[in-house]
C-alpha positions in Angstrom: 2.9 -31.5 19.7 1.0 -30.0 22.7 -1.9 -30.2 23.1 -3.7 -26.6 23.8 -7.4 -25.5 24.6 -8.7 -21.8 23.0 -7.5 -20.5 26.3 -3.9 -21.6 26.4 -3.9 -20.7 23.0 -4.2 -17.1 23.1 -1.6 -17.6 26.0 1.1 -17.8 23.4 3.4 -14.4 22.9 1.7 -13.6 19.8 -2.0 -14.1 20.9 -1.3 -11.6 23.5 0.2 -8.8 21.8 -2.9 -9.3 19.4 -4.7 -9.1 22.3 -3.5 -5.8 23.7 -4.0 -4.5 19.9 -7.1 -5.4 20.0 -8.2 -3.2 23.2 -5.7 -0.7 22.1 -8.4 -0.2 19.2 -11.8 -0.7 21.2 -12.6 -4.0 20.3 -13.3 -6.3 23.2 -11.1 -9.8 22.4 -13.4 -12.7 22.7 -11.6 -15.6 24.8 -13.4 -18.4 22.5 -11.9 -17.4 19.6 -8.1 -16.8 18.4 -7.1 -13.3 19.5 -4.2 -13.3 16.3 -7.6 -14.1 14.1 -9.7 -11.9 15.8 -7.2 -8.6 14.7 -6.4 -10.3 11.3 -10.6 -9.7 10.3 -9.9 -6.5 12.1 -7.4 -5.4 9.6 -9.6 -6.3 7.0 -13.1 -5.1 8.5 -11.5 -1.6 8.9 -10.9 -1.6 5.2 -7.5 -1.0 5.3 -6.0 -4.4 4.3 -7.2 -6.2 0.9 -6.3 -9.8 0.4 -7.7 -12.5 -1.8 -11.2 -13.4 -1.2 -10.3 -16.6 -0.4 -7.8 -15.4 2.3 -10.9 -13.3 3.7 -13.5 -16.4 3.3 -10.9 -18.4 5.1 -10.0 -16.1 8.0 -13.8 -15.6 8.5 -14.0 -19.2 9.0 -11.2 -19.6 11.4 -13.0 -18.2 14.4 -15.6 -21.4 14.6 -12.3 -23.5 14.5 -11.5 -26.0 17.5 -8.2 -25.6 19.1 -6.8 -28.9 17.4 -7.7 -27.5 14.1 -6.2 -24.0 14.8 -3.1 -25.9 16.1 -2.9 -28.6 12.8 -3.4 -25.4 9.9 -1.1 -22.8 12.2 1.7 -24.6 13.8 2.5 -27.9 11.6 5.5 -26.2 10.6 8.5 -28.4 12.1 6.5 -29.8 14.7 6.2 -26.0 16.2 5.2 -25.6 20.0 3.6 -22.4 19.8 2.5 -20.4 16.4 4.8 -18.2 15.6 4.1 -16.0 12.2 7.0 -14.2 10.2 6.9 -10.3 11.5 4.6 -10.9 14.7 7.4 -9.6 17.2 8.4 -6.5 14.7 5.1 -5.8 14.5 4.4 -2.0 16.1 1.2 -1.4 15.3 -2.2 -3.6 15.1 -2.7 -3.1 11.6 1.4 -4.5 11.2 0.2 -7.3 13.2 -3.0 -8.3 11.7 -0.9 -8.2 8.3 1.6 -10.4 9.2 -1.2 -12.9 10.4 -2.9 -12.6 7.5 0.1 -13.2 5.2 0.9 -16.6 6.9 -2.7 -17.8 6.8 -2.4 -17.0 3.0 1.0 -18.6 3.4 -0.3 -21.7 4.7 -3.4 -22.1 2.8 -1.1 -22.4 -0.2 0.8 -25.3 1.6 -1.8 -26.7 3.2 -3.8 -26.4 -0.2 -1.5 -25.9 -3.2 -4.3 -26.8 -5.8 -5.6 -23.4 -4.6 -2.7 -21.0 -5.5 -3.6 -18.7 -8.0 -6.9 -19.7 -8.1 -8.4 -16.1 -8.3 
């Protein structure tokens, strides 16, 4: 696996479309955190998308994350290159996006963390 900084991180396809999204709502991306992250809490701070707490508690916590971390939970899958969540590229709108992000955090919290399915 490559090994990426926060900055070549948001370089991947999906971190800039969340980026654009993210200015396409007035919120200014911050380059030290996870742009794809950034418009997931969006979806949820704007009250329109409900998920688990845990999902919320955990996405919170994803924006203190160091790359390697970001890179281990997000892109394990197959030895992936560059994170890739189901629905990014279909996604039209920011709140379509921050959803899709959202669902494969809660996606891979559950693989990453089985012991914590259904847990709430």
């Amino acid at each position: 696996m490559t090994h990426y900084d926060i900055d070549g991180l948001n370089e991947m396809p999906v971190n800039r479309k969340a980026e654009k999204m993210l200015i396409s709502v007035g919120n200014d991306p911050d380059p030290s955190s996870l742009y794809s992250v950034q418009l997931a809490l969006w979806g949820l701070d704007v009250g329109q998308l409900t998920m688990e707490t845990s999902v919320c508690e955990f996405t919170r916590a994803m924006v203190a994350w160091r790359p390697e971390r970001l890179m281990n939970f997000l892109m394990f899958d197959e030895g992936a290159a560059a994170y890739d969540p189901p629905g990014w590229e279909t996604a039209e709108t920011p709140m379509e996006l921050a959803l899709a992000v959202l669902d494969d955090i809660e996606r891979k919290m559950i693989i990453h963390f089985p012991w914590c399915a259904g847990a709430e």
